[in-house]
C-alpha positions in Angstrom: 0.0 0.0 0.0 1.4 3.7 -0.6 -0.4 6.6 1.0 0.3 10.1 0.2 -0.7 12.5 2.3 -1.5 16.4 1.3 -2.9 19.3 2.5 -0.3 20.9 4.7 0.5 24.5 4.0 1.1 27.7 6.9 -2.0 29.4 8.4 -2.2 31.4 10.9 -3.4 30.1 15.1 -7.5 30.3 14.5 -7.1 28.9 11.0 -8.3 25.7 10.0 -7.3 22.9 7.0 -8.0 19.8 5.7 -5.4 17.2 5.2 -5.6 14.3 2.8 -4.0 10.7 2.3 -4.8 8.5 -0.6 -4.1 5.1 -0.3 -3.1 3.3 -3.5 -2.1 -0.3 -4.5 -4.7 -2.0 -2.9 -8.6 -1.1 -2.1 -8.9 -0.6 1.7 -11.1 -2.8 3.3 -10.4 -4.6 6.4 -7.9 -1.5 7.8 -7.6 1.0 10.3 -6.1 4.1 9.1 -4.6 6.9 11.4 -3.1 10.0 11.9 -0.1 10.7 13.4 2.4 14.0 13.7 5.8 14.6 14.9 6.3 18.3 16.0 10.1 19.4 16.0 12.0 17.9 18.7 9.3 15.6 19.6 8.6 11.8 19.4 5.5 10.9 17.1 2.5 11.4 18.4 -1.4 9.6 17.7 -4.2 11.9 16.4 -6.8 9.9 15.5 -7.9 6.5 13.7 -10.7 5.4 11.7 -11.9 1.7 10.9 -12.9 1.4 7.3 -15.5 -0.9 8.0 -17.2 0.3 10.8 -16.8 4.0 10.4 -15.5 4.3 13.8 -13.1 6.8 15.0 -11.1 7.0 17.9 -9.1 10.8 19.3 -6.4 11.5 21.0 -7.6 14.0 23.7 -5.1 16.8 22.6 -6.7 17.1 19.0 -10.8 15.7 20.3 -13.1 18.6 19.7 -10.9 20.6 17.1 -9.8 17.5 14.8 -12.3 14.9 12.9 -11.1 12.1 10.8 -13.2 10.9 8.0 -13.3 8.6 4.7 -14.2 8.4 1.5 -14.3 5.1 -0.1 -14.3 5.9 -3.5 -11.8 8.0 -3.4 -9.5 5.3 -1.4 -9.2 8.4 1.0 -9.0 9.8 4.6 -9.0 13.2 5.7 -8.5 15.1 8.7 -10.2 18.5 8.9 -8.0 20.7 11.6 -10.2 23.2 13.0 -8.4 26.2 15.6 -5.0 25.4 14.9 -3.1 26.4 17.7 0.9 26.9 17.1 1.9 24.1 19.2 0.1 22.3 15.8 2.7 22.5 13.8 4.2 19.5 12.9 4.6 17.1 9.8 1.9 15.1 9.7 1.4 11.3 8.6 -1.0 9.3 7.5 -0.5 5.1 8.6 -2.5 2.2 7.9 -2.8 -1.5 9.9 -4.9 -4.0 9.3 -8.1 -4.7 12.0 -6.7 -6.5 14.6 -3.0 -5.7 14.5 -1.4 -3.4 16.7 1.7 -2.0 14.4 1.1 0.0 11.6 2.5 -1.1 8.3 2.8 1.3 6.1 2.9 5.0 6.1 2.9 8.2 4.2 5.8 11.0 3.8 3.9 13.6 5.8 2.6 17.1 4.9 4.3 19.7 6.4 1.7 22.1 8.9 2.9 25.3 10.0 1.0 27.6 12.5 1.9 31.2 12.9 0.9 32.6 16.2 
């Protein structure tokens, strides 16, 4: 599977955007796909998850409230719409996907780049 994630750009804190990643090579079906970031200087850090099945979703309290992960399964796609970015947001973000079930996730994306300007 390749993902490819997109969406990342600089806004300033208040702002809000909507990050993409496309899987390709295989039609999702029986996966869990997340988001993750790693801000500068920090270890990687979970956002949020979605089972492709189900639908359901799963935050990590930093980002519940202001982040919501969704899918689109034509488009072989997730998103996460990022509402009040805060400057402590900035990070490159990544997109992973595991299969249901498994713990580690096997592949991942190269990350969009999300800047927040205070």
């Amino acid at each position: 599977v390749q993902l490819q994630a997109s969406g990342g750009g600089l806004v300033q804190a208040g702002a809000s955007l909507r990050l993409s990643c496309a899987a390709s090579g295989r039609t999702l079906s029986s996966d869990v796909m997340g988001w993750f970031r790693r801000a500068p200087g920090k270890e990687l850090e979970f956002l949020a998850h979605i089972n492709w099945v189900t639908g359901n979703t799963a935050y990590a309290d930093s980002v519940e409230g202001r982040f919501t992960i969704s899918r689109d399964y034509a488009k072989n796609t997730i998103y996460l719409q990022m509402n009040s970015l805060k400057p402590e947001d900035t990070a490159n973000y990544l997109c992973a996907v595991r299969r249901i079930g498994v713990i580690r996730y096997d592949y991942w994306g190269q990350g969009t780049e999300v800047t927040v300007s205070s």
